[in-house]
N, CA, C and O atoms as a printed pandas DataFrame, in Angstrom:
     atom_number atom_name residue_name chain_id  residue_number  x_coord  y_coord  z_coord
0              1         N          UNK        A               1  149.353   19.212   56.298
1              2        CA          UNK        A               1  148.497   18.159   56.797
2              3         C          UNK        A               1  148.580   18.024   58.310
3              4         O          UNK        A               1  147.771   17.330   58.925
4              5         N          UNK        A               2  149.530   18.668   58.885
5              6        CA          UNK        A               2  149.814   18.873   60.605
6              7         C          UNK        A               2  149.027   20.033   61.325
7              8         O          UNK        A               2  149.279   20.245   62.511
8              9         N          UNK        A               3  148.269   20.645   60.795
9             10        CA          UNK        A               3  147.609   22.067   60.800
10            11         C          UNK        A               3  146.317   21.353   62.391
11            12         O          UNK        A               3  145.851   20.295   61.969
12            13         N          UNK        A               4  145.906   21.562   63.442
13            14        CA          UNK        A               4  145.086   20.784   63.915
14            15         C          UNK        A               4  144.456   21.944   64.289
15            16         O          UNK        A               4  143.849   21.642   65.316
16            17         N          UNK        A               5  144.196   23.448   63.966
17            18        CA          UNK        A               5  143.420   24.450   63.807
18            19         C          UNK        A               5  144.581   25.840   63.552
19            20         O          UNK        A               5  145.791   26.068   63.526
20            21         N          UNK        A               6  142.998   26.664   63.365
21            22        CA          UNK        A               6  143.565   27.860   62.523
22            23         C          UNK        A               6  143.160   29.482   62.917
23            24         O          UNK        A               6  142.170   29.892   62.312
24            25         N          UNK        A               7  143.830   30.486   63.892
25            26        CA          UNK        A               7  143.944   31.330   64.430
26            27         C          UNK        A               7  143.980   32.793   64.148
27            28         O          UNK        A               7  145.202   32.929   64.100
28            29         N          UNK        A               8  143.476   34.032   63.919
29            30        CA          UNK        A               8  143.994   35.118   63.807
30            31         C          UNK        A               8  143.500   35.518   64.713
31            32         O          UNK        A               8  142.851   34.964   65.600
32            33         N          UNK        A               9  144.061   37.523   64.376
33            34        CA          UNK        A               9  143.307   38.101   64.835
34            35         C          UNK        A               9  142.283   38.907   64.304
35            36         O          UNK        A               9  141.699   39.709   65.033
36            37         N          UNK        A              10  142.018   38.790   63.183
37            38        CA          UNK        A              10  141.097   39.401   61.922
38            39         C          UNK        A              10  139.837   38.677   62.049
39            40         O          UNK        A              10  139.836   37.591   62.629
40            41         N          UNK        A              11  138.576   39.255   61.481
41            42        CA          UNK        A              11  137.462   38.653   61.235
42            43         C          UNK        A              11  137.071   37.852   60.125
43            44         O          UNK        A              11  135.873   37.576   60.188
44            45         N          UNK        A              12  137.562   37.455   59.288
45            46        CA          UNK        A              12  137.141   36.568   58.214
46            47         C          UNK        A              12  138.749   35.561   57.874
47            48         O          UNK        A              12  138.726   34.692   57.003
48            49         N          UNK        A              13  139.905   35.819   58.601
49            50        CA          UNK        A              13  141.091   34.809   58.283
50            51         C          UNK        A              13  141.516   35.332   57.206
51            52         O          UNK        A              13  142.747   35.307   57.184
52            53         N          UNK        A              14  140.914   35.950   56.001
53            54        CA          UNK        A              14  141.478   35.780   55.220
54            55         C          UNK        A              14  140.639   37.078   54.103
55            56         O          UNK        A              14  139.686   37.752   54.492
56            57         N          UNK        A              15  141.149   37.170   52.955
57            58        CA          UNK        A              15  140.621   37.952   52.297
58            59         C          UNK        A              15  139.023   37.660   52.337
59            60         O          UNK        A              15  138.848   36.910   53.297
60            61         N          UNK        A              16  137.968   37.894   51.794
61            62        CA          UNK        A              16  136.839   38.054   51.238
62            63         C          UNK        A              16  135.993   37.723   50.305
63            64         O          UNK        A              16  134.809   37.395   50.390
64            65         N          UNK        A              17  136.962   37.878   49.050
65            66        CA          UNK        A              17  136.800   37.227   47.793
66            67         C          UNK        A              17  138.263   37.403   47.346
67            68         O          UNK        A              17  138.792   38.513   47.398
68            69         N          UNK        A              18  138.967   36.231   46.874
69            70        CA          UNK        A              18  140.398   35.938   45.977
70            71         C          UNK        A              18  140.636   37.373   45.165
71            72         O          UNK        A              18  139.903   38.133   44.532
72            73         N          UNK        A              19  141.663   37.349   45.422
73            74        CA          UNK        A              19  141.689   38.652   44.125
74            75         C          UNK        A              19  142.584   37.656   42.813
75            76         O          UNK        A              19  143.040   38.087   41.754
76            77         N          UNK        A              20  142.612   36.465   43.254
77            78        CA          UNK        A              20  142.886   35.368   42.181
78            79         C          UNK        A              20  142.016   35.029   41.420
79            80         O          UNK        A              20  141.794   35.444   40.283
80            81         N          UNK        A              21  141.193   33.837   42.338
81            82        CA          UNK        A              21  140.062   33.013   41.497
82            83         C          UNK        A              21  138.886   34.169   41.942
83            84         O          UNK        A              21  137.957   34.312   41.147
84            85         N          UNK        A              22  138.889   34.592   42.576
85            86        CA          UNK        A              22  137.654   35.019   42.732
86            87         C          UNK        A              22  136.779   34.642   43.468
87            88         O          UNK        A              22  135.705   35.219   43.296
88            89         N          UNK        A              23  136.819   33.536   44.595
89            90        CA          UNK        A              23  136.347   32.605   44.885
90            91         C          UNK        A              23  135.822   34.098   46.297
91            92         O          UNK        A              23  136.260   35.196   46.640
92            93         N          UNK        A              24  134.709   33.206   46.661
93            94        CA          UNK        A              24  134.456   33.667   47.940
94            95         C          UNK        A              24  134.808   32.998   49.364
95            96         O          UNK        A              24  134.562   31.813   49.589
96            97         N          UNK        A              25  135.336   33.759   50.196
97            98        CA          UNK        A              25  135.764   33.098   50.981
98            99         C          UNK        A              25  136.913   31.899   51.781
99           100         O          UNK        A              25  136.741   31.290   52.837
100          101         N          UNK        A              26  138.125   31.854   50.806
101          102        CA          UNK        A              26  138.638   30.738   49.735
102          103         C          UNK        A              26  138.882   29.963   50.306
103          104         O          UNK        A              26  138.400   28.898   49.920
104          105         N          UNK        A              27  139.969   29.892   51.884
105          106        CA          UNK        A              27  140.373   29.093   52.658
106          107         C          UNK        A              27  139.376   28.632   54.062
107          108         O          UNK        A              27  139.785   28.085   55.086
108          109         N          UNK        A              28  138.169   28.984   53.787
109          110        CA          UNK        A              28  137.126   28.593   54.663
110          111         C          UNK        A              28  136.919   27.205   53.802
111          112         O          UNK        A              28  136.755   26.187   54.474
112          113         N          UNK        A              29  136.914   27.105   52.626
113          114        CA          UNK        A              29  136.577   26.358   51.575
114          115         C          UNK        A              29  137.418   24.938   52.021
115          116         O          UNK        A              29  137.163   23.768   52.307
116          117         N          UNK        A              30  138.754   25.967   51.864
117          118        CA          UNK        A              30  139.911   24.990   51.391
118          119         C          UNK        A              30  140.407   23.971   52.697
119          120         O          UNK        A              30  140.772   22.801   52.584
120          121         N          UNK        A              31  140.296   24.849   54.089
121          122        CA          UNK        A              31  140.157   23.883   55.296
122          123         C          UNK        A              31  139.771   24.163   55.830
123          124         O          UNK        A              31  140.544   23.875   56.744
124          125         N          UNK        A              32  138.869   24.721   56.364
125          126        CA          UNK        A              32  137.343   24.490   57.018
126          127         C          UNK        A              32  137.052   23.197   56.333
127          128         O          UNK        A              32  137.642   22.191   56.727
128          129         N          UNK        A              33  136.186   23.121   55.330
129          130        CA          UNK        A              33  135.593   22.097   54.301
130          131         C          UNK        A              33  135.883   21.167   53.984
131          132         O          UNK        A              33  135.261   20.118   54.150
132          133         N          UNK        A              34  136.947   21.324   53.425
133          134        CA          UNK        A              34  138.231   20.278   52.682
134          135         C          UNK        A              34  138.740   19.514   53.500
135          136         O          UNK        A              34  138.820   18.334   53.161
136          137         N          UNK        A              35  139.338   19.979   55.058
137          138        CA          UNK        A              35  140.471   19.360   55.514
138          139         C          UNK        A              35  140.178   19.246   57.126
139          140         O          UNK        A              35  140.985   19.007   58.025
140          141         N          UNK        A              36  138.443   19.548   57.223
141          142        CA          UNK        A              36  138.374   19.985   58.568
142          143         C          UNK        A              36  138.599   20.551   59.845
143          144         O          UNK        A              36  138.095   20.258   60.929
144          145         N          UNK        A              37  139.651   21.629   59.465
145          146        CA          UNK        A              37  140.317   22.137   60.348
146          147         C          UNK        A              37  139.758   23.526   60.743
147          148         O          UNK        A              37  139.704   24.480   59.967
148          149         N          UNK        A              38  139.277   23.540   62.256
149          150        CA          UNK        A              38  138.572   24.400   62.888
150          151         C          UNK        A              38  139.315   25.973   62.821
151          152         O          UNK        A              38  140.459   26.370   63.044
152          153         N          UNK        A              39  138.282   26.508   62.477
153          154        CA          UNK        A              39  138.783   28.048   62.393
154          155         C          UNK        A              39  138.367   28.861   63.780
155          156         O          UNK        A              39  137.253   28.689   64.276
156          157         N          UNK        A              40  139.554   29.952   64.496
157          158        CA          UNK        A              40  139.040   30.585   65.748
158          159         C          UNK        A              40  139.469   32.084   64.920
159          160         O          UNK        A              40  140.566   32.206   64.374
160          161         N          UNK        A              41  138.622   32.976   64.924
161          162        CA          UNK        A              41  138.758   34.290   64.462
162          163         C          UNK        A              41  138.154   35.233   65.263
163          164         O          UNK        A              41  137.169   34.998   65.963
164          165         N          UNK        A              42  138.962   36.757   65.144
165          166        CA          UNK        A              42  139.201   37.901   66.407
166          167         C          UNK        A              42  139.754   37.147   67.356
167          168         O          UNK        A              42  139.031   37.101   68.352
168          169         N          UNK        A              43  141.011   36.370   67.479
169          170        CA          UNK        A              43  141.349   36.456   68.405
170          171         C          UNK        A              43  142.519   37.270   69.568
171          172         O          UNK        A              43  143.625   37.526   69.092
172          173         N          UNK        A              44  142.319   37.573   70.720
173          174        CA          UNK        A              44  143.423   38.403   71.331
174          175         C          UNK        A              44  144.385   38.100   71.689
175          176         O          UNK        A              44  144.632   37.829   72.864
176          177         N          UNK        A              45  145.639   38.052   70.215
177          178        CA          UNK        A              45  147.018   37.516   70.595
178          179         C          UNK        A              45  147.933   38.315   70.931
179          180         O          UNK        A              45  149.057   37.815   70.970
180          181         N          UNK        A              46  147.849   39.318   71.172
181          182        CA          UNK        A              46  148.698   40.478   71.450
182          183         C          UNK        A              46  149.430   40.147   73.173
183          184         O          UNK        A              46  150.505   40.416   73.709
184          185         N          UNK        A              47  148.583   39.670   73.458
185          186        CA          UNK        A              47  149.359   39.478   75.011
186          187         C          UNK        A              47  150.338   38.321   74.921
187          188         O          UNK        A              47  151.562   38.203   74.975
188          189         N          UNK        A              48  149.193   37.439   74.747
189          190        CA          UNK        A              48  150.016   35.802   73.664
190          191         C          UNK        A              48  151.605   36.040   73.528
191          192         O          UNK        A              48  152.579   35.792   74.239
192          193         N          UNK        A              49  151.362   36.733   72.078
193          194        CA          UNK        A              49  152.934   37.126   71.542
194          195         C          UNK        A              49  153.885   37.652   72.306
195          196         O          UNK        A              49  155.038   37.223   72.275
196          197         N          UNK        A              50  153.455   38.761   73.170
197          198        CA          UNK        A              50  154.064   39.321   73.694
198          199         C          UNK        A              50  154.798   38.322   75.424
199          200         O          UNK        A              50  156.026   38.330   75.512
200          201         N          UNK        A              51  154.101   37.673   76.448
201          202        CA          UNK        A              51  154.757   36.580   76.689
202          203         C          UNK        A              51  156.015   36.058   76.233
203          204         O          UNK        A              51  157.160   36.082   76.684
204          205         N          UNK        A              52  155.276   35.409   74.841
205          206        CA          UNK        A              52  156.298   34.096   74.220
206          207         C          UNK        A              52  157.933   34.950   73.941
207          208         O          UNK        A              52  159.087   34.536   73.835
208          209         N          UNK        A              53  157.255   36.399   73.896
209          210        CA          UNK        A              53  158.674   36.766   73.370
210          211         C          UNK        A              53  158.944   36.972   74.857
211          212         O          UNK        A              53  159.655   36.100   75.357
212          213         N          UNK        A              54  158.592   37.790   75.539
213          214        CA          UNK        A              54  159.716   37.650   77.302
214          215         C          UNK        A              54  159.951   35.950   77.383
215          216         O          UNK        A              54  160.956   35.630   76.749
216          217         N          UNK        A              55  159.447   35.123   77.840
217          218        CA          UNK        A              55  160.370   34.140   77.849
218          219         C          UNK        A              55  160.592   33.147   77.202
219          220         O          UNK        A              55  160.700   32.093   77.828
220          221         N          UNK        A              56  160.734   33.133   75.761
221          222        CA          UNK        A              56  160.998   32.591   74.629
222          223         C          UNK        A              56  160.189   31.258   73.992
223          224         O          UNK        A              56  160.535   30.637   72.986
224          225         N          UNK        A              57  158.969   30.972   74.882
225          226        CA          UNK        A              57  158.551   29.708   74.591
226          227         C          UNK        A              57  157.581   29.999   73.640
227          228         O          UNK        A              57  156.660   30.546   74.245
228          229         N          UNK        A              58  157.313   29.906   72.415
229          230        CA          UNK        A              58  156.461   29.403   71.699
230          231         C          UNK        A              58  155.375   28.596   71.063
231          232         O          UNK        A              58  154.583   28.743   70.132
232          233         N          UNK        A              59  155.741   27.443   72.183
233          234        CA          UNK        A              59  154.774   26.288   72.304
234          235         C          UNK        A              59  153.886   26.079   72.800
235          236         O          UNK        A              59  154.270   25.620   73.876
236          237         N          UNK        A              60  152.745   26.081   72.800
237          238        CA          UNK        A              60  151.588   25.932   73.975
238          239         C          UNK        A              60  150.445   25.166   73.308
239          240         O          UNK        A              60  150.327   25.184   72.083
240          241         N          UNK        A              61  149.455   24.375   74.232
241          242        CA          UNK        A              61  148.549   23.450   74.447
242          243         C          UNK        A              61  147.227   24.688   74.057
243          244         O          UNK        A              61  146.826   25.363   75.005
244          245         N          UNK        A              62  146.569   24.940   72.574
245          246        CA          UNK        A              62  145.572   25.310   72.815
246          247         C          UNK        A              62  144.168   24.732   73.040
247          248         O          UNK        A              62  143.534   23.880   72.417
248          249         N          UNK        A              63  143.922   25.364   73.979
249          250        CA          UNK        A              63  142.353   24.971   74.336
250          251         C          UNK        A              63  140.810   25.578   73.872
251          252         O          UNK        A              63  140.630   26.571   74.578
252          253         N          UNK        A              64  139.862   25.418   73.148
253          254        CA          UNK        A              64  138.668   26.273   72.736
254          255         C          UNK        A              64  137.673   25.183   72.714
255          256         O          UNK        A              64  137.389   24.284   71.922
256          257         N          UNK        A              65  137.362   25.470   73.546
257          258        CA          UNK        A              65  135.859   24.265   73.341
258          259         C          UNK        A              65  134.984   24.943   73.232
259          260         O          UNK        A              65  134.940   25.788   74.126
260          261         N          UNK        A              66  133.893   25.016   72.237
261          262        CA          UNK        A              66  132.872   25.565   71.584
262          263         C          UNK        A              66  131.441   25.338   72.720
263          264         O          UNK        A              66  131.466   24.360   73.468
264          265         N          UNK        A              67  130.435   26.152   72.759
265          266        CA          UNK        A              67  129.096   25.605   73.073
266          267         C          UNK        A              67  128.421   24.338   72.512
267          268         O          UNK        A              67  128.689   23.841   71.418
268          269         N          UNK        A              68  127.621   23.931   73.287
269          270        CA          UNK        A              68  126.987   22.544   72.424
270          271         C          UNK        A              68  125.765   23.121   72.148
271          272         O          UNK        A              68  124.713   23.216   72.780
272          273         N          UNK        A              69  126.296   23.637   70.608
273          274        CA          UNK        A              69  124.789   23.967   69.907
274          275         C          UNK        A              69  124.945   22.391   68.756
275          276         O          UNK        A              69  125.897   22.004   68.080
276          277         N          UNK        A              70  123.125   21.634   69.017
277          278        CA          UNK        A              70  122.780   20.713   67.790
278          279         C          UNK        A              70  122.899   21.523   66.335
279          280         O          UNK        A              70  122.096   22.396   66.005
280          281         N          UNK        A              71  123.864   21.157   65.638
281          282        CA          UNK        A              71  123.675   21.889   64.184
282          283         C          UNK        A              71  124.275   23.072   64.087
283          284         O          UNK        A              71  124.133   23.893   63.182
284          285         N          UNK        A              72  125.081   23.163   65.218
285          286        CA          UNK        A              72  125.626   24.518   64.934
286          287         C          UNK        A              72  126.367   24.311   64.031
287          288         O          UNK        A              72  126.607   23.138   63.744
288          289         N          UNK        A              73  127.061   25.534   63.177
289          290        CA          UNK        A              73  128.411   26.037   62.264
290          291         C          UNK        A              73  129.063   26.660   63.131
291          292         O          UNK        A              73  130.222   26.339   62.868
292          293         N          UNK        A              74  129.100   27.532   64.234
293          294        CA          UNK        A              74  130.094   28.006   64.738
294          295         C          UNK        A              74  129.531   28.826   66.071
295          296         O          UNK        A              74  128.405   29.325   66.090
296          297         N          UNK        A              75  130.387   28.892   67.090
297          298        CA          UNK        A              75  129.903   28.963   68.014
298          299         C          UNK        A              75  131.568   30.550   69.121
299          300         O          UNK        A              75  132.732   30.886   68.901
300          301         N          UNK        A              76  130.808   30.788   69.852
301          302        CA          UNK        A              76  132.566   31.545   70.403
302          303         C          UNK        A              76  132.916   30.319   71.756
303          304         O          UNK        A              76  132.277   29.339   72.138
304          305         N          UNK        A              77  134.090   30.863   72.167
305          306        CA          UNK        A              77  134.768   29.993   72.697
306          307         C          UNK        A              77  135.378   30.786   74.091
307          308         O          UNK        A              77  135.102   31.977   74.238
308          309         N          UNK        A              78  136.195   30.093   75.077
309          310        CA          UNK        A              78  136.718   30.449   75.766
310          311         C          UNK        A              78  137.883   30.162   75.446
311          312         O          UNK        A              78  138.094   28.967   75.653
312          313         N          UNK        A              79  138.844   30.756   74.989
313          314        CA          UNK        A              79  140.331   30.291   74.732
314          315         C          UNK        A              79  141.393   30.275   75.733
315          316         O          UNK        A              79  141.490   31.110   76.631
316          317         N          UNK        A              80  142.324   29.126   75.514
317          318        CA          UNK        A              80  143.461   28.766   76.652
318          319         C          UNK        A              80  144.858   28.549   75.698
319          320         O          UNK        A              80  145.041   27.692   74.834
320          321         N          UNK        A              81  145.790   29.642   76.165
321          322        CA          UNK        A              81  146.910   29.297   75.953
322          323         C          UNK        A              81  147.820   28.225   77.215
323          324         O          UNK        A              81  148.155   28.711   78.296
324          325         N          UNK        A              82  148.040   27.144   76.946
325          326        CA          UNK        A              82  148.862   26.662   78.056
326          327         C          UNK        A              82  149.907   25.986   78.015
327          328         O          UNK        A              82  149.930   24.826   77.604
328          329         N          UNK        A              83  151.175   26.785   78.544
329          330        CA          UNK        A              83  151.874   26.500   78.028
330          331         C          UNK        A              83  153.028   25.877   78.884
331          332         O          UNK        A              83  154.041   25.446   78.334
């Protein structure tokens, strides 16, 4: 319930269709939908990680503010690690 968004570096977050329920899409469902929690996908964490591990901080202020599209579903972003 502390989740205040949701990051990879993959294009869909997550599988495709469940190889459980079957569901399509499952955790777009489950918080996207459910729990409102903004999804950022392809993102380039490789530098990210690599940082946090030279000087051990892990913590950072992310920033993504979307375009102002009326009615949009999703939009790209400029992303800020700050840490």
């Amino acid at each position: 319930m502390e989740i205040p968004s949701f990051s990879t570096d993959t294009i869909a977050n997550e599988q495709t269709t469940s190889s459980v329920s079957n569901v399509f899409l499952p955790l777009h469902g489950a918080l996207l939908r459910n729990l409102g929690i903004p999804f950022n996908e392809i993102c380039w964490l490789k530098d990210l990680a690599e940082d946090s591990a030279k000087d051990g901080q892990y913590d950072f202020l992310f920033v993504g503010a979307p375009l102002k599209i009326v009615g949009g579903t999703g939009s790209p972003v400029n992303p800020l690690a700050i840490k």
